[in-house]
Backbone of each chain as ProteinMPNN parsed JSONL, in Angstrom:
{"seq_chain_A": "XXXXXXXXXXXXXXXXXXXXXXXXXXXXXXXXXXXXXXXXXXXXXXXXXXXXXXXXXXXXXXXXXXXXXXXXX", "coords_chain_A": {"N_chain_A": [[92.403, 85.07, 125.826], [90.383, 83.952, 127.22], [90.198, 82.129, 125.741], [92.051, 80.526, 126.047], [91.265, 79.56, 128.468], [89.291, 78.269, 128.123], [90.242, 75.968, 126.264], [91.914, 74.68, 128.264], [90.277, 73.946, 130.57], [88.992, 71.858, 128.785], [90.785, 69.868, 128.08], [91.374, 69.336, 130.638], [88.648, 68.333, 131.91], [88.714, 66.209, 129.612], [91.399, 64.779, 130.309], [89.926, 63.921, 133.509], [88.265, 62.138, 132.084], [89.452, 59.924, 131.245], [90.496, 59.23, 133.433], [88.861, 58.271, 135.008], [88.332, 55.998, 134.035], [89.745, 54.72, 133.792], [90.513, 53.928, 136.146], [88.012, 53.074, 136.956], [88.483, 50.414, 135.614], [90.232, 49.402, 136.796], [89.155, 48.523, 139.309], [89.146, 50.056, 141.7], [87.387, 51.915, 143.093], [86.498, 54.597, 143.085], [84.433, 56.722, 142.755], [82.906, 59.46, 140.513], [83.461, 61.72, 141.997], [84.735, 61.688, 144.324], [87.136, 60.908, 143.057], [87.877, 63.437, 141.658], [88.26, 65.206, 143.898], [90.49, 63.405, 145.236], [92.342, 64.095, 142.639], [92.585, 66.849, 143.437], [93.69, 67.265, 145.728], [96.211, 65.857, 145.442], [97.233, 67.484, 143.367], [97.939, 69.264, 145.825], [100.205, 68.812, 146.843], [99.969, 66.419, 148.618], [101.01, 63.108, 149.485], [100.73, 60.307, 146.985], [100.548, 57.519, 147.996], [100.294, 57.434, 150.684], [97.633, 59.075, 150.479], [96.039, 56.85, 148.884], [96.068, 55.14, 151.544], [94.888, 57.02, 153.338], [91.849, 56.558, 152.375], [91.552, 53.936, 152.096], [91.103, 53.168, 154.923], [89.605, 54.946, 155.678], [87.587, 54.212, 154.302], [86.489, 51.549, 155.22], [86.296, 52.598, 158.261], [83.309, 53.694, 157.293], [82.106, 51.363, 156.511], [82.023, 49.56, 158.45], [80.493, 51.483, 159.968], [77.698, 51.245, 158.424], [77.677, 48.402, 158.511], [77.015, 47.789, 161.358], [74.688, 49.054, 161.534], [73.119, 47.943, 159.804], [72.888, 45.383, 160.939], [71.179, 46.414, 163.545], [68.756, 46.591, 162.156]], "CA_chain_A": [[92.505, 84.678, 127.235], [89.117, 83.067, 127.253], [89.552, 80.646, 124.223], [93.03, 79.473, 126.292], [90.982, 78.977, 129.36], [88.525, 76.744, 127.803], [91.057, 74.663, 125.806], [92.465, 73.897, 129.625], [88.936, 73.291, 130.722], [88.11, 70.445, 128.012], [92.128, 69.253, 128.837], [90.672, 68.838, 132.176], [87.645, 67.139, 131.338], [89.447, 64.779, 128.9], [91.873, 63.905, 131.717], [89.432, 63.098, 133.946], [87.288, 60.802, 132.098], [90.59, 58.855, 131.022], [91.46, 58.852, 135.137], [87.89, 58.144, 135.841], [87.585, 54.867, 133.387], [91.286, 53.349, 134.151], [89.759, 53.946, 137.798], [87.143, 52.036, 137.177], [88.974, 48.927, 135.057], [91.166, 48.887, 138.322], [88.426, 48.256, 140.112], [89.675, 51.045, 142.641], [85.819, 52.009, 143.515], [86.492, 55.787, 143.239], [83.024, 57.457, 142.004], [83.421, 60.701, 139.857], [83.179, 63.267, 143.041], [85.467, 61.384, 145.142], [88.301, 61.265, 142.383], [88.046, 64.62, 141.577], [88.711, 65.394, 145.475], [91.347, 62.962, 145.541], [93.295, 65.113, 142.136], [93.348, 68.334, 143.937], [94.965, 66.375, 147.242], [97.303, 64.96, 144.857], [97.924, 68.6, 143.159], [97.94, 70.252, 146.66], [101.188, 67.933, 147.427], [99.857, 64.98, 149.049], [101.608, 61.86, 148.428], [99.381, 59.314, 146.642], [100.686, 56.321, 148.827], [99.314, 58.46, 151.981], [96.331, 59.471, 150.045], [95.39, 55.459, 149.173], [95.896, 54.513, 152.801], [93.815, 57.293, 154.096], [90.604, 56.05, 151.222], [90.969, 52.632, 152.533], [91.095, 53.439, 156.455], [87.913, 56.015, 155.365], [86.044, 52.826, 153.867], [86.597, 50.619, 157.077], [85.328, 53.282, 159.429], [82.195, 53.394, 157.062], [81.878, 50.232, 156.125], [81.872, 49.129, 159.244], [79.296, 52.076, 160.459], [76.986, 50.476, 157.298], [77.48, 46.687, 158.992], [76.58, 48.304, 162.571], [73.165, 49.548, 160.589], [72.437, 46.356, 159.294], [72.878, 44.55, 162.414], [70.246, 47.148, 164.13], [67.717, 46.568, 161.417]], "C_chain_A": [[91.418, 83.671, 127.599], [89.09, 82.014, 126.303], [90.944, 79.525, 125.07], [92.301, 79.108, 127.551], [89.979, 78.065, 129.29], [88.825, 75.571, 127.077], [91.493, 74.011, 127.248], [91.514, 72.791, 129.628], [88.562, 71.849, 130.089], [89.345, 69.557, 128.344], [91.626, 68.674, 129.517], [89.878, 67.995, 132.098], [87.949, 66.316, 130.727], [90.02, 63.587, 130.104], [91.071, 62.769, 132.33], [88.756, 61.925, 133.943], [87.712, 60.003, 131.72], [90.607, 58.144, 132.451], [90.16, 57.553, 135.464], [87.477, 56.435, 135.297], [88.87, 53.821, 133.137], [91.179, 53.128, 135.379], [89.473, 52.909, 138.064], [87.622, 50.191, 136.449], [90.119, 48.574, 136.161], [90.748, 48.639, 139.213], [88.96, 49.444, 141.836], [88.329, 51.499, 144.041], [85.844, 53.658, 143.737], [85.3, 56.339, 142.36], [83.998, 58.895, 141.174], [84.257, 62.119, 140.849], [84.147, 62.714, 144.093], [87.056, 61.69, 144.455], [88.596, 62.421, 141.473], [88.737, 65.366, 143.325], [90.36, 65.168, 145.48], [92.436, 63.778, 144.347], [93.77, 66.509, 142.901], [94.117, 68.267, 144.918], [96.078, 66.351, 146.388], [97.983, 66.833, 144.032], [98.094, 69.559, 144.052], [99.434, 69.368, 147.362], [101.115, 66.492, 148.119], [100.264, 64.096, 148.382], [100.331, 60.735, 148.578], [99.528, 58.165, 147.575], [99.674, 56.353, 149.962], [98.128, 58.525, 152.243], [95.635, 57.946, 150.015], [95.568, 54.642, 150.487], [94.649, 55.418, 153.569], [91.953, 56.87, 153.861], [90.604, 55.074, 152.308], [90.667, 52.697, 154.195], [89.265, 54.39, 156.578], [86.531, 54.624, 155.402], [85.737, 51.942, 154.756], [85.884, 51.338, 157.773], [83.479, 53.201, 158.447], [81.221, 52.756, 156.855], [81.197, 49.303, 157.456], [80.585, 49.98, 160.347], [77.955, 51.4, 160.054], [76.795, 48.956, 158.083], [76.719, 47.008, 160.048], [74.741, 48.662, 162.238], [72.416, 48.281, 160.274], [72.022, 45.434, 160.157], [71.654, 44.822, 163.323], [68.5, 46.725, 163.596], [67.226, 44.96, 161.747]], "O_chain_A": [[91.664, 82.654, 128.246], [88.187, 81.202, 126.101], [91.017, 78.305, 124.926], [92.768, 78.03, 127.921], [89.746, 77.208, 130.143], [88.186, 74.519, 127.059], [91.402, 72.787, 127.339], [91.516, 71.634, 129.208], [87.997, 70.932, 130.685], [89.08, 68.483, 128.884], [91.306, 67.505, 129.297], [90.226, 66.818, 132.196], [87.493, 65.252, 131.146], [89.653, 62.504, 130.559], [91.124, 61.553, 132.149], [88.547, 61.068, 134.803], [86.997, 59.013, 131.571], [90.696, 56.934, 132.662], [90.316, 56.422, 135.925], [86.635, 55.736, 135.861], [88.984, 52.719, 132.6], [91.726, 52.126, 135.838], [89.945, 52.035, 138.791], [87.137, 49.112, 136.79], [90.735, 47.509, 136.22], [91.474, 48.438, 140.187], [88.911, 48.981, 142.976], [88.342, 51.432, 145.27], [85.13, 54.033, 144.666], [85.444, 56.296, 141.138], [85.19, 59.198, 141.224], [85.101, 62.981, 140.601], [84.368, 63.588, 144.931], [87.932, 62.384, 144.973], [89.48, 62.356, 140.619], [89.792, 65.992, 143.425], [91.243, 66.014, 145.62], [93.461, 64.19, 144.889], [94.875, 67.048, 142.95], [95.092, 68.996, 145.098], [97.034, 67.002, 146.809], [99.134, 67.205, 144.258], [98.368, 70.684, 143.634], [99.53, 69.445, 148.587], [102.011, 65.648, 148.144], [100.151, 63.962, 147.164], [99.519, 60.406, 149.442], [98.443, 57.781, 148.013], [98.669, 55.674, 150.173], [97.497, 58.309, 153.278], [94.803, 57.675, 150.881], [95.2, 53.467, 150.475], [93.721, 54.909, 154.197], [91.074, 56.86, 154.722], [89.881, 55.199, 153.297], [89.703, 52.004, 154.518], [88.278, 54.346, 157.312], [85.482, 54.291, 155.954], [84.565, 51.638, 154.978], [84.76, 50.917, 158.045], [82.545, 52.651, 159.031], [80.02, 53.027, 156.885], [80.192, 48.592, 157.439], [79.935, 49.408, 161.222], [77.155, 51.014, 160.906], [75.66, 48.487, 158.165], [75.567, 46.591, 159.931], [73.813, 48.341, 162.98], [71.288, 47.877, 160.554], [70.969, 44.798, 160.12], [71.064, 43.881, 163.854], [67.472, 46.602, 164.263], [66.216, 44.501, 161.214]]}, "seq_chain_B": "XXXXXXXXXXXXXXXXXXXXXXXXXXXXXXXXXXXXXXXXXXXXXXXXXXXXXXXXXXXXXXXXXXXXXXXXXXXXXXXXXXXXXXXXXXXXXXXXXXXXXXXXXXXXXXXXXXXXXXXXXXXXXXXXXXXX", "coords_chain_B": {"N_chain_B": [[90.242, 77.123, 144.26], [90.401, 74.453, 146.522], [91.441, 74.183, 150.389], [93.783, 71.689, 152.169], [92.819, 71.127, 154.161], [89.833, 71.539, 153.773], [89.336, 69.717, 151.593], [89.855, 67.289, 152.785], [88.327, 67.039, 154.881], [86.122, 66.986, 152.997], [86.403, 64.696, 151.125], [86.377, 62.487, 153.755], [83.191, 63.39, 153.954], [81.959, 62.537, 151.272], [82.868, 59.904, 151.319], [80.861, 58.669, 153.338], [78.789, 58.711, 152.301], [75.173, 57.473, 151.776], [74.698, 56.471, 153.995], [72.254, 56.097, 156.665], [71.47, 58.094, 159.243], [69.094, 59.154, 160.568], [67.874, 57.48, 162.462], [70.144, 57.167, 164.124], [71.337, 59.237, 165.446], [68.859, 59.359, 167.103], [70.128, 58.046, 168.629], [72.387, 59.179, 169.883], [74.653, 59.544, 168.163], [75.666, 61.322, 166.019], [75.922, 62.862, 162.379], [78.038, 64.703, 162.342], [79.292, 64.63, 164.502], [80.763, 62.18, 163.969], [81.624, 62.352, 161.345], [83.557, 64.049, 162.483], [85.519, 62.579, 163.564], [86.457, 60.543, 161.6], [87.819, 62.477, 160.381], [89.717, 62.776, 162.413], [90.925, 60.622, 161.861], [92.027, 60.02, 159.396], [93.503, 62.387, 159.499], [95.689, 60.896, 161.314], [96.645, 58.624, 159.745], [97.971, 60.09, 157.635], [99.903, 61.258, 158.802], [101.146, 58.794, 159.811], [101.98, 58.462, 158.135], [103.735, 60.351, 156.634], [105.479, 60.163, 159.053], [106.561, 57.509, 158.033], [107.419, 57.792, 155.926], [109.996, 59.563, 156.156], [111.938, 56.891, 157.555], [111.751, 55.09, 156.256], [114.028, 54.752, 153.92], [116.413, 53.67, 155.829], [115.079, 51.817, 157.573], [114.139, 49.426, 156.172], [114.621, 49.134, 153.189], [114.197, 50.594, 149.959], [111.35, 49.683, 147.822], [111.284, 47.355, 145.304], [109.769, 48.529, 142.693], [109.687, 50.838, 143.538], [111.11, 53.116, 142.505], [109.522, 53.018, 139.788], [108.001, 54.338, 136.739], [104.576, 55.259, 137.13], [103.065, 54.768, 135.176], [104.362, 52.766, 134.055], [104.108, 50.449, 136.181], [101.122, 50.201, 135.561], [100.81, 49.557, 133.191], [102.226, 46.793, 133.926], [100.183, 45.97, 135.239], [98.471, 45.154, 133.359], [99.855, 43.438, 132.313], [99.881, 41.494, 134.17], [97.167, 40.972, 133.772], [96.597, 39.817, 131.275], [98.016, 37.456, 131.72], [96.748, 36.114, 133.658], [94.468, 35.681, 132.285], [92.464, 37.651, 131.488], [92.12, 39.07, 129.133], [90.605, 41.256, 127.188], [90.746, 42.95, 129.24], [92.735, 44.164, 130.061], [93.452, 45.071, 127.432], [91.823, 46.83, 127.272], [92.37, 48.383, 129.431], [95.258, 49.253, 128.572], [94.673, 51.165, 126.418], [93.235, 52.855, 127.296], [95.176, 54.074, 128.661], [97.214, 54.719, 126.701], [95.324, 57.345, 125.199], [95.5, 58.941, 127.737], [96.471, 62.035, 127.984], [100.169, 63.679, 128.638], [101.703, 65.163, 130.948], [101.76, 69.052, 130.604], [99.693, 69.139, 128.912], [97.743, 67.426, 130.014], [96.255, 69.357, 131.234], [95.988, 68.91, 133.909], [97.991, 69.257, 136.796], [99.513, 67.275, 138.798], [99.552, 64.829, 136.945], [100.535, 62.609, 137.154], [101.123, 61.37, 139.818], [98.802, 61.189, 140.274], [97.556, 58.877, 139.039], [99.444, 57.114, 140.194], [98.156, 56.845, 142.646], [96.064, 55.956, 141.713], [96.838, 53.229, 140.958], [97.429, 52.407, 143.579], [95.358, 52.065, 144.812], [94.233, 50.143, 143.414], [91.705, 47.188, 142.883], [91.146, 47.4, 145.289], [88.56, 47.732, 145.885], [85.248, 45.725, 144.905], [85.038, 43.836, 142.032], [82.445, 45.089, 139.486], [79.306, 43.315, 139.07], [78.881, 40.815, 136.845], [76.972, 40.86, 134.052], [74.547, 38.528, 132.584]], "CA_chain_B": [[90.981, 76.071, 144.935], [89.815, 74.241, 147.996], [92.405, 73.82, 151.424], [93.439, 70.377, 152.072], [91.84, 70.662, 155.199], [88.732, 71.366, 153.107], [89.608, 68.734, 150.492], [89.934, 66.021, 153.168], [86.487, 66.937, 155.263], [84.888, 66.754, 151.703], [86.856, 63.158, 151.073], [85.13, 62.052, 154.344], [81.503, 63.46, 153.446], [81.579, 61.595, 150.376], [82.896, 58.344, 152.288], [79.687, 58.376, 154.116], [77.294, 58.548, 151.068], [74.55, 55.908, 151.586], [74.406, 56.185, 155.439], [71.272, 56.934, 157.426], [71.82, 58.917, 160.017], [68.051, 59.794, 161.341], [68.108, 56.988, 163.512], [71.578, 57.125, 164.765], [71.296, 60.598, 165.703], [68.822, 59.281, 168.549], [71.418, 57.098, 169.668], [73.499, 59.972, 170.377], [76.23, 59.521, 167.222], [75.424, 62.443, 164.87], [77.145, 62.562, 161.43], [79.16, 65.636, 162.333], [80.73, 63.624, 165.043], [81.4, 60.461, 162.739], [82.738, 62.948, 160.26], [85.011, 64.599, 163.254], [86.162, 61.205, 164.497], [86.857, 60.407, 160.499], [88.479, 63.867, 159.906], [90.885, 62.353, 163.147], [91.729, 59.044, 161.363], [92.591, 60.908, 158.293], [95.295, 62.839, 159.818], [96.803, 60.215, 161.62], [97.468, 57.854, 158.802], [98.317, 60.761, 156.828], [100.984, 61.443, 159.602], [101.892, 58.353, 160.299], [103.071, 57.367, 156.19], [105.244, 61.166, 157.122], [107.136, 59.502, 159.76], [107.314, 56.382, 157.835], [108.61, 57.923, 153.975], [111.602, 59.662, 156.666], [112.669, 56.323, 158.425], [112.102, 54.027, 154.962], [115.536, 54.062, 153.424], [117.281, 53.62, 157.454], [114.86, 50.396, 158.098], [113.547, 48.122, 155.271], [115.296, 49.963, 151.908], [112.978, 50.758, 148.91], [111.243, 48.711, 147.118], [111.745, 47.094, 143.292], [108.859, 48.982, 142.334], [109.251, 52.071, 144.337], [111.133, 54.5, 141.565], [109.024, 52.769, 138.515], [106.774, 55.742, 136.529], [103.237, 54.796, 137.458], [101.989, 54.435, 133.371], [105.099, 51.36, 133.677], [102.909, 50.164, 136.875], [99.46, 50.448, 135.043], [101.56, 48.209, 131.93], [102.155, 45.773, 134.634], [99.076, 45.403, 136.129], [97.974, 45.14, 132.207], [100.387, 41.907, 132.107], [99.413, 40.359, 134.854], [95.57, 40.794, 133.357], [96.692, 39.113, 130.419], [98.607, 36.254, 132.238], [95.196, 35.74, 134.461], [93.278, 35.288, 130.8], [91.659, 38.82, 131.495], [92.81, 39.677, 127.947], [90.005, 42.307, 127.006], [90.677, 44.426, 130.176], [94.138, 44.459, 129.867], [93.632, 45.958, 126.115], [90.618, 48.547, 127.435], [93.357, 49.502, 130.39], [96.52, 50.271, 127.509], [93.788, 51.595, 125.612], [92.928, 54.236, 128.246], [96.611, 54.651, 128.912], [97.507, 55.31, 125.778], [94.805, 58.165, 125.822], [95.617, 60.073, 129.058], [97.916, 63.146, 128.068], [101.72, 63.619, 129.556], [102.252, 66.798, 131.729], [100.582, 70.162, 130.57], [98.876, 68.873, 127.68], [96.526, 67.028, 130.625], [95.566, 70.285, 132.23], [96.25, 68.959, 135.428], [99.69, 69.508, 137.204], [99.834, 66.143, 138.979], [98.658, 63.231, 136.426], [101.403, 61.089, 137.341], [100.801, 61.12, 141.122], [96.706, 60.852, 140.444], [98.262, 57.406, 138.668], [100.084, 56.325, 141.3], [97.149, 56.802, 143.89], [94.979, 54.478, 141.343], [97.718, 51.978, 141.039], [97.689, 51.51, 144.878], [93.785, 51.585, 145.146], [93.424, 48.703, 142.383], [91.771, 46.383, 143.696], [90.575, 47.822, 146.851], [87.107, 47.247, 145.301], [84.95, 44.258, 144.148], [84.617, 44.043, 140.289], [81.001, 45.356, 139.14], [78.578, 41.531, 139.111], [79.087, 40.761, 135.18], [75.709, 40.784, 133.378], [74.638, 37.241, 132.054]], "C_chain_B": [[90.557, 75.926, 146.356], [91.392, 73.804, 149.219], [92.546, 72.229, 151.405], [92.864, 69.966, 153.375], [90.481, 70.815, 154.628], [88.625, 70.423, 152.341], [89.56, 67.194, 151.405], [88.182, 66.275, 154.043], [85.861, 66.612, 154.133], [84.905, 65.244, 151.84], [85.803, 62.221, 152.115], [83.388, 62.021, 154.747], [81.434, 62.483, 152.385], [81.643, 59.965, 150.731], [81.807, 57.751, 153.178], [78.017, 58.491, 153.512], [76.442, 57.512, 152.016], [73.958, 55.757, 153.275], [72.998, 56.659, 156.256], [71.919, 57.794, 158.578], [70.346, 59.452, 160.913], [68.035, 59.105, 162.352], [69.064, 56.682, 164.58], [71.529, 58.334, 165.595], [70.343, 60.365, 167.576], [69.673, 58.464, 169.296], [72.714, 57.549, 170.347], [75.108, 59.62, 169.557], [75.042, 60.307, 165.902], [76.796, 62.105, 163.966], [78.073, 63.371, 162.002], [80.087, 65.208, 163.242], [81.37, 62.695, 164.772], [82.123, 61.14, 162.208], [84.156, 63.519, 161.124], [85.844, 63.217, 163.282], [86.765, 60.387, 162.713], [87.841, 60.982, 159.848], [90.116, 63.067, 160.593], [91.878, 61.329, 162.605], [92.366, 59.226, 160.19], [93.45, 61.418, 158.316], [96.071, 61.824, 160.27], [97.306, 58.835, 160.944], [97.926, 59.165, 158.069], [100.144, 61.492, 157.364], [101.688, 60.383, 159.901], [103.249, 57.75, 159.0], [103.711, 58.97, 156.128], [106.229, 60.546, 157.546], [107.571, 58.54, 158.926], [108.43, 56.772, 156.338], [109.968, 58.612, 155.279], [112.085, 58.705, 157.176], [112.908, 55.392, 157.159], [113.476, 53.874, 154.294], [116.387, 53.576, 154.84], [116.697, 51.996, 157.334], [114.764, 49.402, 156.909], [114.046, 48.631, 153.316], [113.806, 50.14, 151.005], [112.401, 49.72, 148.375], [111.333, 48.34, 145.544], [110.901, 48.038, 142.328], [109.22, 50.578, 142.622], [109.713, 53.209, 143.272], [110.521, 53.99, 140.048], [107.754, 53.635, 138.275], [105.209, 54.509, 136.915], [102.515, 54.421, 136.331], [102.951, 52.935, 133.18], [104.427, 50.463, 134.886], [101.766, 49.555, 136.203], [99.894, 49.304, 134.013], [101.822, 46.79, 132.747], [101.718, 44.981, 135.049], [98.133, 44.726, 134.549], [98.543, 43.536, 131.634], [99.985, 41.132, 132.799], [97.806, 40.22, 134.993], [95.544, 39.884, 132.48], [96.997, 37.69, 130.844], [96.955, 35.686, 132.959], [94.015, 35.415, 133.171], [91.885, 36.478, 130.717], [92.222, 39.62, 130.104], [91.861, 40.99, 127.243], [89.884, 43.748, 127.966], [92.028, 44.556, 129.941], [94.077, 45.332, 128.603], [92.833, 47.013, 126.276], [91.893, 49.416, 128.379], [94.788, 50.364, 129.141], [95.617, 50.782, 126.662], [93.444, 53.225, 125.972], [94.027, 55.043, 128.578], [97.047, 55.386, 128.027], [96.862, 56.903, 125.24], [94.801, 59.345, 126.8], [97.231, 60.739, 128.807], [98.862, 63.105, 129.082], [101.327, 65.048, 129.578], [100.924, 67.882, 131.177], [99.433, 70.292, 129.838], [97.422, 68.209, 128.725], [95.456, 68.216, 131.4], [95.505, 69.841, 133.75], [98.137, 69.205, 135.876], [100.164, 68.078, 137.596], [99.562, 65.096, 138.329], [99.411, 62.302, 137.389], [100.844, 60.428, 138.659], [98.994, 61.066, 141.252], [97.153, 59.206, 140.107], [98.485, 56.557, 139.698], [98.881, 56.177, 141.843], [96.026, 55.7, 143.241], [95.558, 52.825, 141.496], [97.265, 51.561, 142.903], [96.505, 51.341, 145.514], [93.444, 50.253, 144.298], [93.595, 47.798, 142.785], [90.962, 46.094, 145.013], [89.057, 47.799, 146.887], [86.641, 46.065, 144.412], [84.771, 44.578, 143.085], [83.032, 44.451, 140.391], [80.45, 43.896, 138.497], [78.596, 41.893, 137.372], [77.511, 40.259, 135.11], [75.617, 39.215, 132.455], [73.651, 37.21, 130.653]], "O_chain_B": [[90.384, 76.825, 147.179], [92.312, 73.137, 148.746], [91.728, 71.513, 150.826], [92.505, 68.83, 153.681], [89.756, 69.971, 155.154], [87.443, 70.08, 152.315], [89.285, 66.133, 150.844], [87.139, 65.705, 153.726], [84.911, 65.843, 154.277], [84.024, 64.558, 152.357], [84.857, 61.523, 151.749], [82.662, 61.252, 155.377], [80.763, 61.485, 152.65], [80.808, 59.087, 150.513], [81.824, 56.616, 153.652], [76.856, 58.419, 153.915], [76.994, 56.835, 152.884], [73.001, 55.072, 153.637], [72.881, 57.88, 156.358], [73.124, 58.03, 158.495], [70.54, 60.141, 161.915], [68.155, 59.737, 163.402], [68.85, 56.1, 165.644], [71.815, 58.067, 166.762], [70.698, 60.792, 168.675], [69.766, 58.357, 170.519], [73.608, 56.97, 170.964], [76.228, 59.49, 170.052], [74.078, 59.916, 165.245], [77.889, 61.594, 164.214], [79.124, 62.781, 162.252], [81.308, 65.269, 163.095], [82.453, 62.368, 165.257], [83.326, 60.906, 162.322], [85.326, 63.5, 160.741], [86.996, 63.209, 162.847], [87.649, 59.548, 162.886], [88.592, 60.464, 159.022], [91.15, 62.821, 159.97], [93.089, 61.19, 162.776], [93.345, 58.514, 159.965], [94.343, 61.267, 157.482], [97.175, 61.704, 159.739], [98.155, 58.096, 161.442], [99.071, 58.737, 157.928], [101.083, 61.952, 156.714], [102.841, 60.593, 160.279], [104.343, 57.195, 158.899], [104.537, 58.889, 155.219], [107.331, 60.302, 157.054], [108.792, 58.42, 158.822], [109.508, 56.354, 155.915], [111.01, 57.96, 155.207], [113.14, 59.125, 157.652], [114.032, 54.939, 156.947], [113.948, 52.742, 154.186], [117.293, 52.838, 154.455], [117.457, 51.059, 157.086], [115.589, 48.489, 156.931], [113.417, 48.124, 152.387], [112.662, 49.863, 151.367], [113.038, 48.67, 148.466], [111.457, 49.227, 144.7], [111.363, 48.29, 141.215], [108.941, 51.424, 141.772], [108.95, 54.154, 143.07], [111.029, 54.554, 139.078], [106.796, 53.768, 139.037], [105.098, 53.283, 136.889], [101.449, 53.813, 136.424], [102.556, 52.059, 132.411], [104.102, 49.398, 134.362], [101.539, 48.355, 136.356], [99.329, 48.211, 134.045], [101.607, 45.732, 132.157], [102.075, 43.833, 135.315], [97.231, 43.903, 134.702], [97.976, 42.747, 130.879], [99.653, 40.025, 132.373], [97.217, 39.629, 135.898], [94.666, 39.027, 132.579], [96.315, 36.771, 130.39], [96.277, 34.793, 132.45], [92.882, 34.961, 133.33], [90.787, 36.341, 130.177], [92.713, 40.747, 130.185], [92.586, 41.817, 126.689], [89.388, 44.861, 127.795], [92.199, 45.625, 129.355], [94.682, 46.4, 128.694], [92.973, 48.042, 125.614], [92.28, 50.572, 128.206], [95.092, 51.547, 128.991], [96.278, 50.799, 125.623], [93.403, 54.269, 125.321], [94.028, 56.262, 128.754], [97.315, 56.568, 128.241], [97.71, 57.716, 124.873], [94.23, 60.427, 126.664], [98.379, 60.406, 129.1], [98.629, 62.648, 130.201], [100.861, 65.815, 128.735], [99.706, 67.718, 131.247], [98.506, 71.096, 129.927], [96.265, 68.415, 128.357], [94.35, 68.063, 131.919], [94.958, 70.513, 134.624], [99.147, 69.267, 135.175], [101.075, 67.577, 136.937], [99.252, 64.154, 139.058], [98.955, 61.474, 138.177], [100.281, 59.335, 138.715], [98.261, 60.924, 142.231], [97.039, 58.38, 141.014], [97.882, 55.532, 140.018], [98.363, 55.129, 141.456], [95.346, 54.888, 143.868], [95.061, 51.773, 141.898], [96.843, 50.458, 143.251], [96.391, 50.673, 146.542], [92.512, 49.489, 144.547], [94.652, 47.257, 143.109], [90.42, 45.118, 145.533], [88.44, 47.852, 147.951], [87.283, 45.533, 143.506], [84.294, 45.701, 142.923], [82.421, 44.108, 141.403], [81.049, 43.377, 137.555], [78.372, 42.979, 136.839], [76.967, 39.481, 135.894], [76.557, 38.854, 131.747], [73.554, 36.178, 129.989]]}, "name": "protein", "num_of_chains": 2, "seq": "XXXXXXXXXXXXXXXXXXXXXXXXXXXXXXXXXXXXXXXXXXXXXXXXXXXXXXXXXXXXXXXXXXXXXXXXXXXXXXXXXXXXXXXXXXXXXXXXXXXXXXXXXXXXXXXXXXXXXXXXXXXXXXXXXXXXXXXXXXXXXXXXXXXXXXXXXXXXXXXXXXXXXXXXXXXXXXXXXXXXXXXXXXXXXXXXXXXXXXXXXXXXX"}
């Protein structure tokens, strides 16, 4: 029971550092801790279309908090 | 397993890496109200691409793309790297492709749809400044 739940485990970990490094050659800008987030959305039903509109709408509001900062300074 | 109302508050904590916040705070905008007012904008694109996947076949039909698997996508974006004379990323991306297990063998349930969601972020970020 324990030797099949750590074959998952390294599964898992494989996965991700495939997801995490076709991510990054897509220039996407998803860090490790963000696209881990964004899999369990995506295995909790969220549709990915949805999911990459809400990212980019996210990065605007912050982006634009970040410019607001700059401006101050 | 986290809620996806927990899963999306996280999404917008991490979206706000990097930010000060000590001096904002006297200005009367605390994070926790940025993050509410973030949390808000989150649902309502998340609601509004609901209404739109039910009205999409009625107004503007699908698109050429729309039932193609997301690894024939990723091959796409891999041609039109090559065509652009980006010929070493194009072979690291089918490289990586080739790599990332089908179905249960990945230990995740959704790969495909993690796929998709990169496909429609690529891009959405500047390349990393190339080292001289």
């Amino acid at each position: 029971m324990a030797s099949a739940a750590n074959t998952n485990l390294n599964a898992v970990r494989e996965t991700m550092d495939v997801l995490l490094e076709i991510s990054r050659l897509l220039n996407t800008g998803l860090d490790m801790e963000s696209l881990s987030i964004c899999v369990r959305l995506c295995e909790q039903g969220i549709n990915p279309e949805a999911l990459s509109a809400v990212i980019k709408e996210l990065r605007k509001a912050s982006e634009s908090l970040k410019a607001s900062e700059n401006c101050t300074n | 397993s986290s809620s996806i109302t927990e899963l999306l508050g996280a999404l917008c904590d991490s979206s706000l890496s990097g930010v000060s916040w000590k001096r904002r705070a006297l200005g009367g905008l605390s994070r926790e109200g940025f993050c509410r007012a973030l949390k808000r904008c989150a649902y309502g694109v998340l609601l509004s691409k609901l209404f739109q996947d039910g009205t999409k076949g009625s107004a503007s039909g699908p698109s050429a793309t729309a039932n193609t698997p997301p690894r024939n996508k990723v091959l796409m974006i891999c041609f039109d790297l090559r065509v652009s004379g980006c010929r070493e990323e194009a072979e690291r991306l089918e490289e990586q492709l080739e790599r990332l297990p089908e179905g249960e063998s990945s230990g995740l349930k959704e790969v495909d749809a993690v796929l998709e969601l990169l496909v429609h972020l690529a891009g959405s970020s500047p390349p990393p400044p190339t080292s001289f």
